[in-house]
Backbone as CSV, one residue per row, in Angstrom:
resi,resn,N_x,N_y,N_z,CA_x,CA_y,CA_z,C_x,C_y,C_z
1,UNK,0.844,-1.162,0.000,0.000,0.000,0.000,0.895,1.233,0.000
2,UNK,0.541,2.345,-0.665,1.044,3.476,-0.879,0.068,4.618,-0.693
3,UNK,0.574,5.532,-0.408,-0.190,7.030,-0.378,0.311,8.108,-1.160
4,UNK,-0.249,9.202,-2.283,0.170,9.998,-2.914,-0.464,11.452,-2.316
5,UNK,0.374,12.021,-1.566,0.362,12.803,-1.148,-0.300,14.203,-2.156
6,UNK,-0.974,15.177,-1.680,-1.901,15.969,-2.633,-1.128,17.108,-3.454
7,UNK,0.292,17.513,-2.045,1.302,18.532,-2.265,2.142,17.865,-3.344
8,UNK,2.230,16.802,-3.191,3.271,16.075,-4.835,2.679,16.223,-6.078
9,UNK,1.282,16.604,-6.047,1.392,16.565,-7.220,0.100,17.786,-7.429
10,UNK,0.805,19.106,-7.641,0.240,20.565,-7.868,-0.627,20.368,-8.702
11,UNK,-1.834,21.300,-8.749,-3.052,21.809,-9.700,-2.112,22.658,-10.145
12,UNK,-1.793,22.467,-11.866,-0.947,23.510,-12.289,-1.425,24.153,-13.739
13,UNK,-1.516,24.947,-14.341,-1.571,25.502,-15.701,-1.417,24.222,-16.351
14,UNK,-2.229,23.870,-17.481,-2.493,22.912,-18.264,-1.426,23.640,-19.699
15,UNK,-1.061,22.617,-20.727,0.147,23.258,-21.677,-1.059,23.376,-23.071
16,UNK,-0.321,24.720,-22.946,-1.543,25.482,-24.240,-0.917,25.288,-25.663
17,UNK,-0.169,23.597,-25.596,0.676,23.144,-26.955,-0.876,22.113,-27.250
18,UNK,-1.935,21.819,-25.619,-2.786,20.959,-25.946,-3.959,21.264,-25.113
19,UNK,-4.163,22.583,-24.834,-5.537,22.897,-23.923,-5.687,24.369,-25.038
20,UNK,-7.201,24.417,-24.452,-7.371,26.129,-25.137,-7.761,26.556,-23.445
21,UNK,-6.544,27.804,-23.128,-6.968,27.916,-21.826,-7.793,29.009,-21.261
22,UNK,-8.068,29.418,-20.265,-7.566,28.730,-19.244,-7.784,27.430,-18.252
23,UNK,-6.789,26.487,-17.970,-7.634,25.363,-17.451,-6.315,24.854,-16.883
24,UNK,-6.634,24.124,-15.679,-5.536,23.501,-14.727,-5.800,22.421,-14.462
25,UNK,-4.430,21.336,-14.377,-4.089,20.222,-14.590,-3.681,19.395,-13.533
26,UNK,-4.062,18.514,-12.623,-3.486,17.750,-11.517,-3.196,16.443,-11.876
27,UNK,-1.630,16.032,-12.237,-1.478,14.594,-12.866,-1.365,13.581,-11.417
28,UNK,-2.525,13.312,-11.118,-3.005,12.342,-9.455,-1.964,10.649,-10.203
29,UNK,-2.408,10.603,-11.205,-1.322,9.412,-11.236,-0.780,9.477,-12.819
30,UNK,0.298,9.485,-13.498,1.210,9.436,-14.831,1.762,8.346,-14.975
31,UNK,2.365,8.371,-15.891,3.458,7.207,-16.676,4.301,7.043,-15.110
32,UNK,5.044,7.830,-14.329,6.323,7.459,-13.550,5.512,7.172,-12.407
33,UNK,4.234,6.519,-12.393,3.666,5.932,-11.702,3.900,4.324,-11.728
34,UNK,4.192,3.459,-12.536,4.289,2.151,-12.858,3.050,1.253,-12.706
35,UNK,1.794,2.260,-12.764,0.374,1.522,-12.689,-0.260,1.692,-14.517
36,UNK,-1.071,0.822,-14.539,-1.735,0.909,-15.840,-2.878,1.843,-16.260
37,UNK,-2.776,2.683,-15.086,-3.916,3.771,-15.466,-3.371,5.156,-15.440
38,UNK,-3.998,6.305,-15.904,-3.414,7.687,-15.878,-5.082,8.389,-15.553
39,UNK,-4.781,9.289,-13.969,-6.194,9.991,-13.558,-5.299,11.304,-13.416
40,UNK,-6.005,12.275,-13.950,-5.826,13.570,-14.218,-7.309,13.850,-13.437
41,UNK,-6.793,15.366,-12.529,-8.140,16.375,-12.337,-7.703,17.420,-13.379
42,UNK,-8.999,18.036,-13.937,-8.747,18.931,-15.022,-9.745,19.871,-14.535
43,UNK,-9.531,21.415,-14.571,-10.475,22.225,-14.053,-10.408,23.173,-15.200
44,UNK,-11.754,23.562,-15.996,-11.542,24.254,-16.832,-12.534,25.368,-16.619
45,UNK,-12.205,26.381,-17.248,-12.586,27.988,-17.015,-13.322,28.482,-17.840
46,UNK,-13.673,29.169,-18.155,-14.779,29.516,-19.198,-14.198,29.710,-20.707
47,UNK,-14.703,29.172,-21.277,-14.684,28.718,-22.677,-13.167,27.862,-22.871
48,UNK,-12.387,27.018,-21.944,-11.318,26.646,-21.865,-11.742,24.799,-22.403
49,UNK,-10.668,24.148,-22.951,-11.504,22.994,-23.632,-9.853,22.425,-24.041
50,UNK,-10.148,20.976,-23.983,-8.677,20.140,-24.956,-8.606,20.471,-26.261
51,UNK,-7.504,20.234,-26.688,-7.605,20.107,-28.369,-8.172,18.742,-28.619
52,UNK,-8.301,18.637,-30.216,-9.108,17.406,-30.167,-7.728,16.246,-30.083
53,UNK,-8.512,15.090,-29.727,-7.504,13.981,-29.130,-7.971,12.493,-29.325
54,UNK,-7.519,11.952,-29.301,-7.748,10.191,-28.667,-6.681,9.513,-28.268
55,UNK,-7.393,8.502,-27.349,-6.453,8.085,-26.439,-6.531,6.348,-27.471
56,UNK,-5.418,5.136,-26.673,-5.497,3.862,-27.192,-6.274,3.528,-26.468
57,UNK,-7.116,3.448,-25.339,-7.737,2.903,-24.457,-8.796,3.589,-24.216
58,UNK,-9.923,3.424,-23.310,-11.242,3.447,-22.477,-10.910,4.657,-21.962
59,UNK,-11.260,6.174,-21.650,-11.411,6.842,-20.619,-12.619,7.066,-20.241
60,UNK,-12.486,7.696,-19.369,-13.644,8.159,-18.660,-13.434,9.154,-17.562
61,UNK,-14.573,10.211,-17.861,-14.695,11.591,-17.387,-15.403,11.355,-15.975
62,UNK,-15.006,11.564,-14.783,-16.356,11.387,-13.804,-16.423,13.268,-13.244
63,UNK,-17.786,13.721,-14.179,-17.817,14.985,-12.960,-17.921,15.809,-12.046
64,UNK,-17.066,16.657,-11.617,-16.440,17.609,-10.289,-17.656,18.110,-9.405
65,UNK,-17.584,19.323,-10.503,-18.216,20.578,-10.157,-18.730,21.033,-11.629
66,UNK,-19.156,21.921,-11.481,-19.852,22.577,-12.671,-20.577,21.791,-13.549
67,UNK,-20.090,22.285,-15.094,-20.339,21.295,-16.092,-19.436,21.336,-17.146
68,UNK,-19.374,19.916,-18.041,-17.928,19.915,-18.875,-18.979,19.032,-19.831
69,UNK,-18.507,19.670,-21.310,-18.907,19.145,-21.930,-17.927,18.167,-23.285
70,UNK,-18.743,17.279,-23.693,-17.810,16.342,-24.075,-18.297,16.248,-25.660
71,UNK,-17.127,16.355,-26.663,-18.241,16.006,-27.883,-16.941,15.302,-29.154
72,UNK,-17.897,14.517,-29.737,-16.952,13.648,-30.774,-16.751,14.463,-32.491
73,UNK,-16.600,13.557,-33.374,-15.847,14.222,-34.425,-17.665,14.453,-35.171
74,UNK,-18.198,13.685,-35.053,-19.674,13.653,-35.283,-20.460,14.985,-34.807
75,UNK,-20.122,15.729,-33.671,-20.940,16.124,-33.311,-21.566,16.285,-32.290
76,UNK,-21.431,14.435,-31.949,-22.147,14.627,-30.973,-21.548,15.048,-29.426
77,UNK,-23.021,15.577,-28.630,-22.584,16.077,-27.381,-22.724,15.427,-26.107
78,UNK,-22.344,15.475,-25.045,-23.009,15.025,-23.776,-22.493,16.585,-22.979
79,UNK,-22.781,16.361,-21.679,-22.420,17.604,-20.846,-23.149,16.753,-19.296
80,UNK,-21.481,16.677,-18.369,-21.424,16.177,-17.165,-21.234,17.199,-16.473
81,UNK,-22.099,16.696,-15.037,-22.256,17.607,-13.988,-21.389,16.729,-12.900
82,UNK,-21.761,17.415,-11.327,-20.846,16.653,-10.382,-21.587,14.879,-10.356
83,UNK,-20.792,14.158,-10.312,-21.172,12.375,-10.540,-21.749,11.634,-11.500
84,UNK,-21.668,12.935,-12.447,-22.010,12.075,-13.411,-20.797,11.794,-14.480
85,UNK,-20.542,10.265,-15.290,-19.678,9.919,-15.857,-20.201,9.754,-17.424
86,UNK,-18.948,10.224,-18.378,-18.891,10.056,-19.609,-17.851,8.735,-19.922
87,UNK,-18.224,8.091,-21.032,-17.472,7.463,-21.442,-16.708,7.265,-22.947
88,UNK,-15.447,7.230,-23.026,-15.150,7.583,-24.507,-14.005,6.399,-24.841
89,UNK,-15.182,5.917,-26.129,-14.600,4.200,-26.334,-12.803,4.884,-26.828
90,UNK,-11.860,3.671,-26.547,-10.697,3.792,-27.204,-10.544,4.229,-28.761
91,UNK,-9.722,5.548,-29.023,-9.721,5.666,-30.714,-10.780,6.654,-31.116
92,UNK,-11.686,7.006,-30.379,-12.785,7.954,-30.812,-12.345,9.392,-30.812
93,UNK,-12.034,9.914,-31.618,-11.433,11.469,-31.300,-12.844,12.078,-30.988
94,UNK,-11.887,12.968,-29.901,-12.664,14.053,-29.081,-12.315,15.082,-28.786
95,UNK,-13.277,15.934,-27.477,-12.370,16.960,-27.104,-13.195,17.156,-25.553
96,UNK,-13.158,18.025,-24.443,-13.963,18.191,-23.798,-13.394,19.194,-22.985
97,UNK,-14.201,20.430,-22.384,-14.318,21.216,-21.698,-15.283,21.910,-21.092
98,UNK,-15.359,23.250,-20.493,-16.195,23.522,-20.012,-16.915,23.699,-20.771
99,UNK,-18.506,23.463,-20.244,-19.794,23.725,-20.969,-19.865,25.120,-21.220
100,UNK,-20.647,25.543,-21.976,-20.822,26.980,-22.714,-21.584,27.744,-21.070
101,UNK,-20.749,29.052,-21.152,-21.423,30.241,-20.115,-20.386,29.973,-18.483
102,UNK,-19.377,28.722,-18.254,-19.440,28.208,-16.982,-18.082,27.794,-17.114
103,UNK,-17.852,27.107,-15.367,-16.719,26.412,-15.580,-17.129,24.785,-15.144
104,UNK,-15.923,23.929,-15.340,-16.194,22.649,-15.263,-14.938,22.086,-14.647
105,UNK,-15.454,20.735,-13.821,-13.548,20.286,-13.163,-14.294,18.551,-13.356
106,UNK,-13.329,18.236,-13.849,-13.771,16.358,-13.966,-12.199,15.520,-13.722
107,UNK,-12.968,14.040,-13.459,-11.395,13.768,-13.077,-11.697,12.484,-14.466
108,UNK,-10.170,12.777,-14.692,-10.002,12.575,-16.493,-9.697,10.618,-15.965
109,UNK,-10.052,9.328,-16.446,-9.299,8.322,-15.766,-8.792,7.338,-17.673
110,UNK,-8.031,7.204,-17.583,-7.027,7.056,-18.998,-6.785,5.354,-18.434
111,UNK,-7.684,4.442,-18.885,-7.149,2.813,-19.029,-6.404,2.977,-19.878
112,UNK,-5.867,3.461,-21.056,-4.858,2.805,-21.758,-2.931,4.354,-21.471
113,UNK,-2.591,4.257,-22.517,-1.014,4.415,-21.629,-0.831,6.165,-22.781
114,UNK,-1.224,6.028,-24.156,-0.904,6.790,-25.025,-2.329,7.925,-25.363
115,UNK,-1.544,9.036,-25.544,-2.787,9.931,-25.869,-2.442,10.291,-27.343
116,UNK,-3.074,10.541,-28.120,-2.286,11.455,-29.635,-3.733,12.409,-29.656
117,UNK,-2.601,13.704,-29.270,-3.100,14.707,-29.671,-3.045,15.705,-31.330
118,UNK,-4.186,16.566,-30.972,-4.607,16.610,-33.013,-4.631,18.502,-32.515
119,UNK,-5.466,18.974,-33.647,-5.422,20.517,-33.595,-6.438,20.949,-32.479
120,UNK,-6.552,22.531,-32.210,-7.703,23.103,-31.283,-8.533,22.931,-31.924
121,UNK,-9.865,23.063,-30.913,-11.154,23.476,-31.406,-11.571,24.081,-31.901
């Protein structure tokens, strides 16, 4: 058993090579973790959002506070509030941020290891 302390790992400015910001980033577990999952808290600010992306694996959004909205190459939309979860099959490009007018904080959970990121929104 292990404990990850909250101070190890800062809410920090998210990198605007792959966010439209403003929006802040808490990597709760990464690659130099040696576990098979990657959980990010992501808190995003008004009109702040990922570029579009897909991951190799399953994520899933569970949300914070506010609302964050989630939408594919299609179109389509969802928009999570606090406990509620999105799910985004492996390979599906996406993008997700705060919902229109608001802010949004979700905790990002990454089953697979690789992300490939694409252009802004």
């Amino acid at each position: 058993m292990r404990a990850v302390p909250a101070e190890t790992r800062p809410h920090e400015a998210a990198d605007p090579r792959t966010f439209t910001l403003p929006a802040l980033l808490q990597r709760v577990l990464g690659r130099d973790d040696g576990l098979p999952i990657r959980l990010y808290r992501v808190s995003f600010g008004h009109r702040a959002a990922t570029h579009w992306h897909r991951h190799d694996g399953v994520q899933l959004l569970y949300g914070l506070s506010g609302a964050c909205v989630v939408s594919d190459r299609a179109g389509n939309e969802v928009v999570i509030g606090p406990g509620d979860l999105a799910i985004i099959e492996a390979d599906e490009e996406h993008w997700h941020g705060a919902a229109p007018g608001g802010k949004g904080e979700h905790l990002a959970i990454n089953l697979g290891a690789e992300t490939t990121w694409m252009e802004p929104v």
